[in-house]
Residue, then its C-alpha position, 0 to 999 in steps of 0.5 A: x500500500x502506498x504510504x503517501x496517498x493517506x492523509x494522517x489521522x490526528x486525535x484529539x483535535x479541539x472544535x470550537x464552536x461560536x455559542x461557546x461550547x469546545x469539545x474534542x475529535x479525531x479528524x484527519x484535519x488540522x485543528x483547532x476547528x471552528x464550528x457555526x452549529x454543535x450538538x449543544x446549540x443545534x435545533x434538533x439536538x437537546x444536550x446530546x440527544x436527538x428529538x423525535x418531531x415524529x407523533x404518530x406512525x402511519x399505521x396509527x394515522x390510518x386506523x385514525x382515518x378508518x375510525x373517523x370514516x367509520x362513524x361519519x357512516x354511522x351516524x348517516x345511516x342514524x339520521x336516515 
């Protein structure tokens, strides 16, 4: 394998980002890192952990649909 065309793999290089937060990676990149978004401050994050925006699976809005259709025949066929 040649040994040249591998970029060298550095450990425990420091990002920074712009709220405030440092932590550390291993990157093939040069550091200090300088980050506009981090786990930390990032919408979709909260401390780490990924929020799930997602309520109801499509099985469940299904079976809703069904219910609601099946009680508007229902009530139609009542007020016949």
């Amino acid at each position: 394998m040649k040994n040249w065309i591998h970029p060298s793999y550095n450990q425990a290089v420091e990002v920074n980002c712009i709220c405030g937060n440092s932590f550390t990676i291993n990157t093939t990149a040069k550091g200090p890192i300088k980050v506009e978004t981090c786990p930390a401050c990032h919408p979709v994050y909260n401390k780490g952990v990924v929020k799930t925006q997602i309520t109801k699976g499509r099985l469940e809005k299904f079976e809703e649909k069904k219910r609601k259709m099946e009680a508007a025949k229902s009530s139609s066929k009542k007020s016949s």
